[in-house]
C-alpha positions as MATLAB code, in Angstrom:
seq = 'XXXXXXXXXXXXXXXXXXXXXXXXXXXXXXXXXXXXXXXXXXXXXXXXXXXXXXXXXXXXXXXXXXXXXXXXXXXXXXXXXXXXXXXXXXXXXXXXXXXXXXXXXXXXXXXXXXXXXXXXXXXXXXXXXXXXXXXXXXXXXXXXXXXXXXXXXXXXXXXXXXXXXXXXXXXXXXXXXXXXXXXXXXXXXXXXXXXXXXXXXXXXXXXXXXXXXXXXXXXXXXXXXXXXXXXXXXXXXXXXXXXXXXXXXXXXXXXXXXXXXXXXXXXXXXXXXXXXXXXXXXXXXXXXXXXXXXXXXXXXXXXXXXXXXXXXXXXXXXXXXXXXXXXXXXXXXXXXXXXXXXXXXXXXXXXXXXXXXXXXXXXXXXXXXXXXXXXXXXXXXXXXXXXXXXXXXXXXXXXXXXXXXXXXXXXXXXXXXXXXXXXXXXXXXXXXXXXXXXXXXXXXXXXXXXXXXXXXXXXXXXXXXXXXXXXXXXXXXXXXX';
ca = [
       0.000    0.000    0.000;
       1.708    3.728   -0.582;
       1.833    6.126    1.444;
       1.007    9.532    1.030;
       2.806   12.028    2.639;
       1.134   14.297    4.806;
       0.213   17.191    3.033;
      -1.167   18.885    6.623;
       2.228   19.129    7.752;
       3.796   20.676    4.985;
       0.867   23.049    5.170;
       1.821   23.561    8.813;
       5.461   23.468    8.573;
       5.217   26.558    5.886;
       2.373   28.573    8.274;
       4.663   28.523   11.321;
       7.533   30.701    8.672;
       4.538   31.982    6.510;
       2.032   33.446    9.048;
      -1.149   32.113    7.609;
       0.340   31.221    4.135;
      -1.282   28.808    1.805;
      -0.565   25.289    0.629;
      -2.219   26.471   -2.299;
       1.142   27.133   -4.201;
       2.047   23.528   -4.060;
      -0.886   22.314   -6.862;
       0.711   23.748  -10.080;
       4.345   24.277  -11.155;
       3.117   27.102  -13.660;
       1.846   29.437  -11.035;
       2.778   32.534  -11.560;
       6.024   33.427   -9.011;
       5.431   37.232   -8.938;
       2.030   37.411   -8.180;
       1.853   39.353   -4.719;
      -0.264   37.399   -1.997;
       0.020   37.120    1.457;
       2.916   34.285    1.409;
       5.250   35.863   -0.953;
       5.858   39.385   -0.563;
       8.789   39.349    2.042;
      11.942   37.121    0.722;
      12.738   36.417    4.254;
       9.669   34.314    4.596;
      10.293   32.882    1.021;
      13.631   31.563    1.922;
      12.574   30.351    5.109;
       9.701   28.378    2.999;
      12.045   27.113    0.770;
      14.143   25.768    2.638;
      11.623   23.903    5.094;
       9.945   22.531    1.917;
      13.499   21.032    0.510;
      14.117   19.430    4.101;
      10.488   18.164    4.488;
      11.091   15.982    0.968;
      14.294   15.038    1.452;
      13.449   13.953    5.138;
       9.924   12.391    4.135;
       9.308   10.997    1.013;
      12.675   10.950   -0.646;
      14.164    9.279    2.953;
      11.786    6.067    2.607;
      12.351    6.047   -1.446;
      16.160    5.948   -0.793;
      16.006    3.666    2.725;
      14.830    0.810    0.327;
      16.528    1.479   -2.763;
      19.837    1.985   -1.342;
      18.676   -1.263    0.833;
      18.943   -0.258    4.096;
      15.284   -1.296    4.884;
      12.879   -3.258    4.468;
       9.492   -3.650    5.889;
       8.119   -5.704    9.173;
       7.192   -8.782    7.405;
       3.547   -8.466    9.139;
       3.312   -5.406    7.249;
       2.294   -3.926    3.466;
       2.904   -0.532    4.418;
       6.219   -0.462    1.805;
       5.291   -3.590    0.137;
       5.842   -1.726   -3.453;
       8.330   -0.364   -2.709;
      10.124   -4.268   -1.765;
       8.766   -4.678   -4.832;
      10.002   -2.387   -7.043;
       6.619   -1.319   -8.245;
       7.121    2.008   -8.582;
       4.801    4.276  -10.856;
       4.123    8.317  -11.476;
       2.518    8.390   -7.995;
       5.631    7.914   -5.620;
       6.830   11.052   -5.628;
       3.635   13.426   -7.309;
       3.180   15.230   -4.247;
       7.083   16.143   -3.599;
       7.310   17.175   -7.548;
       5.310   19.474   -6.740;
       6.474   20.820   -3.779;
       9.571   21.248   -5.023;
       8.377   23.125   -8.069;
       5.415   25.040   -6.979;
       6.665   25.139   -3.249;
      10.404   25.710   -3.111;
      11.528   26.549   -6.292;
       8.952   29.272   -6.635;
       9.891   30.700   -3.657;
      13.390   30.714   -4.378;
      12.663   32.388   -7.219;
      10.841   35.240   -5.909;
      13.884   35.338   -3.756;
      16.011   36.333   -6.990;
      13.683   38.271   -8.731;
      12.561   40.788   -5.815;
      16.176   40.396   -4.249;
      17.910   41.422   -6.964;
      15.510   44.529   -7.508;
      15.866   45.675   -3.882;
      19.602   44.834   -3.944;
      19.801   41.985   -1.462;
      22.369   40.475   -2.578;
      22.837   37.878    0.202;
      19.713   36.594    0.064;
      19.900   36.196   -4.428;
      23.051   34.116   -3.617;
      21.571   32.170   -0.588;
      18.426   31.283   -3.088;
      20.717   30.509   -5.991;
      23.046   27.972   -4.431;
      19.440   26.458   -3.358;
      17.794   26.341   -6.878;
      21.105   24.616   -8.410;
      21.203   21.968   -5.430;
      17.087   21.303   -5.841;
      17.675   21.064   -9.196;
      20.022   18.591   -9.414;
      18.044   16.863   -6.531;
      14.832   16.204   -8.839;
      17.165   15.480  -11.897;
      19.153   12.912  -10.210;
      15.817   11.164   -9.076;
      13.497   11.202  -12.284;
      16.138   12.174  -15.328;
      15.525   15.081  -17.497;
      13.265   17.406  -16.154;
      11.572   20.939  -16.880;
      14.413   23.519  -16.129;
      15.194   26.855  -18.541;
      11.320   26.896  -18.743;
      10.070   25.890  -15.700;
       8.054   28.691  -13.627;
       7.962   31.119  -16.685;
       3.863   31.155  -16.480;
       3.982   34.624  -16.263;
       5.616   34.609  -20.074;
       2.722   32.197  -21.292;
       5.226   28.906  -20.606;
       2.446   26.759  -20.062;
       4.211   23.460  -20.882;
       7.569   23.854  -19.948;
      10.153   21.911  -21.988;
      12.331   18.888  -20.365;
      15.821   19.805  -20.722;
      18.369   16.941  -21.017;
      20.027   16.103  -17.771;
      23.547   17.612  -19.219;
      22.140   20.921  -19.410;
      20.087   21.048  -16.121;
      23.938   20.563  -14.766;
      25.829   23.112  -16.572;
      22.548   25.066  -15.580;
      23.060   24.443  -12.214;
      26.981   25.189  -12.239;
      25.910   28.580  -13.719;
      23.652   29.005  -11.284;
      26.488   28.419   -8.304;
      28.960   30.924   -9.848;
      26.417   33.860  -10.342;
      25.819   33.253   -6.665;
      29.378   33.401   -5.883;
      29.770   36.018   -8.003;
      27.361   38.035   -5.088;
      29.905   37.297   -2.232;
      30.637   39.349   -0.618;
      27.789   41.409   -0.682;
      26.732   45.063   -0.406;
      27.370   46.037    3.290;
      24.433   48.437    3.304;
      21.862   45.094    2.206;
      19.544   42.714    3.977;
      21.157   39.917    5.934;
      19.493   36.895    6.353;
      19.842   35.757   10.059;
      17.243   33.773   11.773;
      14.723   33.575    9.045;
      17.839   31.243    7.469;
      17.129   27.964    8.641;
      20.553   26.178    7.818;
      23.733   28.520    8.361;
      21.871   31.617   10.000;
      22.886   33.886    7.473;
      26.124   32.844    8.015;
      27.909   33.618    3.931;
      31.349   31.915    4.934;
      29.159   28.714    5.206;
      27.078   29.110    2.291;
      30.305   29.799   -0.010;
      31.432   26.700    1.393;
      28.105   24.532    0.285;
      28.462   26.232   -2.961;
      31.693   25.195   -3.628;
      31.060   21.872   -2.296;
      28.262   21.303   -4.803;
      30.001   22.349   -7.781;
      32.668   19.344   -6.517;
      29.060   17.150   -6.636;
      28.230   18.478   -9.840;
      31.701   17.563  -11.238;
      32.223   13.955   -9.750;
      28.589   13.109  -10.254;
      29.222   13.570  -14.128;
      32.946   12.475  -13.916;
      31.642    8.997  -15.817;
      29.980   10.459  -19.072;
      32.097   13.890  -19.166;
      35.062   13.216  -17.927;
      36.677   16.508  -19.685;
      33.447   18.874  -18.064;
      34.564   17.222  -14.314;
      37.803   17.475  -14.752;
      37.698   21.498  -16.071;
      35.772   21.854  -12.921;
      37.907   20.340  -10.741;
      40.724   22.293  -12.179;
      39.020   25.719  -11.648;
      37.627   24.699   -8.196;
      41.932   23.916   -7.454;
      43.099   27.095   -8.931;
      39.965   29.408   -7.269;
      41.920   31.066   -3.941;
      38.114   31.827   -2.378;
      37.109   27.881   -2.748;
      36.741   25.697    0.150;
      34.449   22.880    1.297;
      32.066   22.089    3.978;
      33.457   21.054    7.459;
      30.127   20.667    9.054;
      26.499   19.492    8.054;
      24.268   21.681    5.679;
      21.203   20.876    7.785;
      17.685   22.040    8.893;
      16.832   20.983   12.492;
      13.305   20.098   13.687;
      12.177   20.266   17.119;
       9.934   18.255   19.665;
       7.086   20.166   19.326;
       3.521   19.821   17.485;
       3.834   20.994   13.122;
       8.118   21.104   13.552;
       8.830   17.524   14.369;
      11.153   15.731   11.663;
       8.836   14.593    8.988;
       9.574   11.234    8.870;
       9.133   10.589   12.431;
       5.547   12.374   12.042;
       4.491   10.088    9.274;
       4.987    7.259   11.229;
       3.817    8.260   14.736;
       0.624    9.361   12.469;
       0.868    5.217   11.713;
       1.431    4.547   14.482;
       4.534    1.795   14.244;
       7.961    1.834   12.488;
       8.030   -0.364    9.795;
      11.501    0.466    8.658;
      13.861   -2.689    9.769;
      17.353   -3.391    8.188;
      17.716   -5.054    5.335;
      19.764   -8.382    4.827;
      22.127   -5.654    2.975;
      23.006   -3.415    5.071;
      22.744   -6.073    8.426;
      25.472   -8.200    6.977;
      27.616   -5.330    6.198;
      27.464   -4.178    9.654;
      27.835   -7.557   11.612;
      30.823   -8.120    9.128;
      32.762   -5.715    9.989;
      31.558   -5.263   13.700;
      31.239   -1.497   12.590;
      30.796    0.635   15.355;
      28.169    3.201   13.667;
      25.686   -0.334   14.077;
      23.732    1.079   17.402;
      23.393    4.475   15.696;
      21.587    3.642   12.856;
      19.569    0.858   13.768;
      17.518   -0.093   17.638;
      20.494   -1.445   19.986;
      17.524   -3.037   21.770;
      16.891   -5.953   19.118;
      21.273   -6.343   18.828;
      22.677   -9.940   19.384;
      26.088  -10.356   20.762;
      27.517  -10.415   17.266;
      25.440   -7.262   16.051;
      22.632   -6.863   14.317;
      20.331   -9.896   14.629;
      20.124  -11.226   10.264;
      17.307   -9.511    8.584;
      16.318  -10.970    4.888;
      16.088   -8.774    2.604;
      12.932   -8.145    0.798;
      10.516   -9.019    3.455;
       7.133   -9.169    2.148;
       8.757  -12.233   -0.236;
       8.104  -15.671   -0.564;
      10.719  -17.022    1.857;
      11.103  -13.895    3.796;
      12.695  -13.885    7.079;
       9.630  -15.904    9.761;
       7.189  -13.823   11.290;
       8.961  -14.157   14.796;
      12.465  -14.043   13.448;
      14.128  -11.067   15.257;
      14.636   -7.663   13.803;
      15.987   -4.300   13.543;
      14.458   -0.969   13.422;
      15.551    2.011   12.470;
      17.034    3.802   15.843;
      15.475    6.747   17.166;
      18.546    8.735   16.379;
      17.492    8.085   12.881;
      13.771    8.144   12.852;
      13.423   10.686   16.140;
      11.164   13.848   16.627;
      14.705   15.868   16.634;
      16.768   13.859   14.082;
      17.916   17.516   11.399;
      17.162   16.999    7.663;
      21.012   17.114    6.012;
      20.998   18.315    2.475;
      24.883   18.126    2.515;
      26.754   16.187    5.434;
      30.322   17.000    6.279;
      31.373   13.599    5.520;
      29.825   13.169    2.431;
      31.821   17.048    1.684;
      35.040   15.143    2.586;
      34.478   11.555    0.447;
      34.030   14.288   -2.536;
      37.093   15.558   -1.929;
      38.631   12.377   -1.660;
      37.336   11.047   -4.966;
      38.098   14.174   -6.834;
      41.693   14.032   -5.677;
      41.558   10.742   -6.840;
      40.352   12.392  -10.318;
      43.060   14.864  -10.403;
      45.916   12.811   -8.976;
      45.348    9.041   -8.222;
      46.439    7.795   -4.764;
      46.250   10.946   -3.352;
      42.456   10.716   -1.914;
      43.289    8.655    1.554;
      43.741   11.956    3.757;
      40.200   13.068    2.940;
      38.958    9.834    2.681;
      39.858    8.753    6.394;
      38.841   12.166    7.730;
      35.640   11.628    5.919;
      35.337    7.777    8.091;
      36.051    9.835   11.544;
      33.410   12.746   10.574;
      30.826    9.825    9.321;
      31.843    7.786   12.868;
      32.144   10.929   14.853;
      28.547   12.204   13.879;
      26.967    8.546   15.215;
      28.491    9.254   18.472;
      31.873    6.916   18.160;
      34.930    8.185   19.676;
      37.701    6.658   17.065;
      40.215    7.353   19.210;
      42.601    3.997   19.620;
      39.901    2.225   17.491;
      42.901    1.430   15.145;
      40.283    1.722   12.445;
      42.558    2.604    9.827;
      44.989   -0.835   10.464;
      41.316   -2.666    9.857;
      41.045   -4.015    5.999;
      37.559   -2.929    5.891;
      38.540    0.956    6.771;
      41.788    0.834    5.082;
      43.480    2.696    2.096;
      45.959    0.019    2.028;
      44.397   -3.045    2.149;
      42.865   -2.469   -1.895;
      44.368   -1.029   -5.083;
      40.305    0.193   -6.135;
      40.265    3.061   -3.865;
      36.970    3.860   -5.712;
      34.997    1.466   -4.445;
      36.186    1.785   -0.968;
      35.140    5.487   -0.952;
      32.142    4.695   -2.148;
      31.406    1.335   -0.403;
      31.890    3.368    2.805;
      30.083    6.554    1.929;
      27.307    4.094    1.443;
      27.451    2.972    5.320;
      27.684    6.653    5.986;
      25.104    7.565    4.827;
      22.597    4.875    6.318;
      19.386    6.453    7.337;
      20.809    9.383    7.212;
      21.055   10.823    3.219;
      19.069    7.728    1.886;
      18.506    9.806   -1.381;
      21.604   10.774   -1.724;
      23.213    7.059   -1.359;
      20.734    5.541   -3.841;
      21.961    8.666   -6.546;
      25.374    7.645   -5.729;
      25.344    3.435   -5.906;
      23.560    3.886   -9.438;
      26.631    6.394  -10.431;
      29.398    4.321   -8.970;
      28.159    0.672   -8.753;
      29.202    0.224   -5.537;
      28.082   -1.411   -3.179;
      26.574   -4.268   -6.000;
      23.572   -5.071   -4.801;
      21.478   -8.119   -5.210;
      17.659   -7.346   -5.965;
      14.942   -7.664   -3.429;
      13.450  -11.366   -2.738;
      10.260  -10.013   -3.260;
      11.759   -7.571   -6.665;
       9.016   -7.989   -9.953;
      11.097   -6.866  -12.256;
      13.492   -8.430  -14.253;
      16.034  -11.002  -13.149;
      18.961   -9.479  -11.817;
      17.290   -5.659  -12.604;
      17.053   -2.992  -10.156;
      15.296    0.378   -9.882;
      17.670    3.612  -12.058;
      14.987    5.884  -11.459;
      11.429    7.574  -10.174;
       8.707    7.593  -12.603;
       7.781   10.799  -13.921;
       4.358   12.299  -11.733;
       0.940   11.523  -13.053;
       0.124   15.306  -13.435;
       2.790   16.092  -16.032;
       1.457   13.674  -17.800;
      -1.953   15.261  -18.463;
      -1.236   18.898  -18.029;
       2.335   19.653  -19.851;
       2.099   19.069  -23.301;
       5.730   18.672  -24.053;
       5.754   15.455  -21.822;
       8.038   13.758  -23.199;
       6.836   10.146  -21.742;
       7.384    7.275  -19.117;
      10.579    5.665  -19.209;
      11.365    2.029  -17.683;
      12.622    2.239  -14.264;
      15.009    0.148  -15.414;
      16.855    2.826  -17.808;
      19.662    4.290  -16.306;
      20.205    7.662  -16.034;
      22.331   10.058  -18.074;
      25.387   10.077  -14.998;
      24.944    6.608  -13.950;
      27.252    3.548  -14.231;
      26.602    1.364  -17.469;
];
């Protein structure tokens, strides 16, 4: 059975920044932007929208779509709450609602953001909004392919059917999009500063140079595969830019034990009533194998044997699933918790960028930022590494394999378990690491799995340049043949 994500909170979410906005704005990605109503006329509460409507996808919706594609979960096997998604049946309406509120929700604020901003001159706030357009973006890109971008939100100009734009050109549109932002640092000292009504650095700009500079290095490596010349020219600009550094701590929005600003994953299943979400045979195995201590962070220490994580078999809802009173995992209320923050960029997943690009540029010269990205990955789930040896281990170390590929990847994978689910599904497809083995319960073809999110069910009857379903099973532009 899916499960719809609750459109009351979003509504709720964006009233607590909005005072007494609408939802409204969500239902169509051609609304027009500049229209003046009662949610759009300050860009403070337009960034502040934004950027709770990019955290409340990527921490909803996009979280459980990544959990089970990256295989980190599966589902109690008394339930059918994700039984599709064990499945693989996937179809336009798994993501419809967060299409839209990334279109008609955050993007369209972001883009009043620009327009007004750069009439009144606030220059912080155009660069703020930028670096968020080119990162949300990529984000829908990277989970449905090519996508409505140079005329998306142009109803105003009679765009009524927006064109899809190849996935190529939605990246060099994004990397445009970064440097004229850039290009706005450091900013007029007589303009608007964001402060608190910025939800993820406070209006700090040293910070947000930082996450724009870390997602050009995204932009790059993500494409390094299919244009190796385009992520290398990036690279080398990034290396010879004085101004460019990278993130050192988590690009985040926090959420708070209280009634409408709980983490949204957390309130779709208290709504439910019971977490569904155990470990998959994947991810379990991985874990128990190398007696990694991240294990109690990620998944409930209460249901741990004395070797780990008690087996969970993948694919759940399958013929020859794990029994009914076999023991399992659940995700760990550090991961699934009224609190947990929404991370659009983690300060690991900053430092296994840098590690692969150096790898790019210069091979064998990633393992400094690759073992600083294993301490910030073990240090955020609570594990002091100090005299852990971890590097002398052959699962942790640079040493012990001449494909330092996969190991970054392999272990940005654990890294990111339960915690950038999304973000570790966009990057096994790219890399092919970990290789995973389809679900038990998987209806597609033998040995297939998932390469992307089918296109919404709306675009289908309102934009006439739709340009058609694709097979879940074709890869994306980026991703590993």
């Amino acid at each position: 059975m899916k499960r719809n994500t609750i459109l009351k909170l979003t509504c709720l979410l964006t009233a607590l920044v909005l005072f007494n906005s609408s939802c409204k704005k969500w239902l169509d990605i051609n609304d027009d932007p500049n229209s003046l109503s009662m949610d759009n006329t300050k860009i403070e509460y337009n960034l502040t929208s934004s950027q709770y409507t990019i955290a409340y996808v990527l921490g909803n919706r996009y979280q459980e779509l990544g959990g089970f594609l990256s295989q980190y979960w599966t589902q109690l096997p008394s339930a059918t709450q994700y039984y599709d998604y064990d499945r693989y049946s996937l179809d336009g309406a798994d993501a419809d609602r967060e299409w839209s509120q990334l279109y008609a929700g955050a993007l369209r604020d972001l883009k009043f953001v620009v327009d007004q901003g750069s009439t009144s001159g606030d220059s912080s706030y155009v660069a703020i909004a930028k670096f968020l357009q080119a990162y949300t973006y990529q984000l829908i890109s990277d989970v449905h392919g090519d996508i409505p971008f140079s005329e998306a939100l142009q109803a105003q100009d009679g765009i009524l059917s927006p064109k899809y734009d190849a996935q190529a050109d939605v990246y060099d549109g994004c990397l445009k999009m970064i440097q004229d932002g850039l290009a706005m640092v450091p900013v007029n000292p007589d303009a608007k500063k964001p402060s608190s009504d910025d939800i993820i650095f406070g209006g700090d700009m040293d910070l947000w140079k930082q996450f724009a500079y870390t997602l050009e290095l995204k932009l790059a490596v993500r494409q390094s595969g299919v244009r190796p010349s385009v992520a290398q020219q990036i690279l080398t600009d990034l290396s010879n830019d004085p101004d460019a550094s990278f993130l050192q701590t988590n690009a985040a929005v926090s959420f708070f034990d209280k009634i409408g600003n709980k983490n949204p994953l957390f309130t779709s299943i208290q709504g439910i009533g019971v977490d569904n979400n155990v470990a998959s045979k994947t991810i379990s195995t991985v874990l128990n194998g190398w007696n990694d201590p991240r294990a109690p962070f990620m998944f409930d220490e209460s249901t741990f044997g004395a070797a780990g994580i008690n087996g969970i078999t993948q694919g759940a809802a399958a013929a020859g699933g794990f029994p009914s009173n076999a023991p399992r995992s659940t995700a760990a209320t550090t991961i699934i918790g009224p609190t947990v923050p929404v991370i659009l960029i983690s300060a690991s997943e900053s430092l296994f960028l840098q590690a692969e690009a150096a790898e790019m540029m210069a091979p064998g010269s990633g393992q400094d930022s690759y073992e600083e990205a294993v301490v910030a990955s073990m240090e955020y789930c609570g594990v002091d590494t100090t005299g852990l040896g971890l590097f002398e281990d052959a699962n942790y170390s640079w040493d012990s394999t001449t494909n330092h590929m996969e190991l970054i990847a392999t272990q940005k994978w654990v890294s990111m378990c339960g915690i950038q689910n999304m973000e570790a599904w966009c990057e096994i497809r790219r890399t092919g690491y970990p290789v995973l083995t389809p679900s038990l319960a998987s209806q597609l073809a033998t040995g297939a799995l998932p390469e992307r999110i089918p296109y919404v069910n709306g675009e289908q009857n309102a934009n006439a340049n739709f340009p058609g379903q694709a097979p879940i099973t074709k890869k994306l532009w980026w991703a590993k043949p």
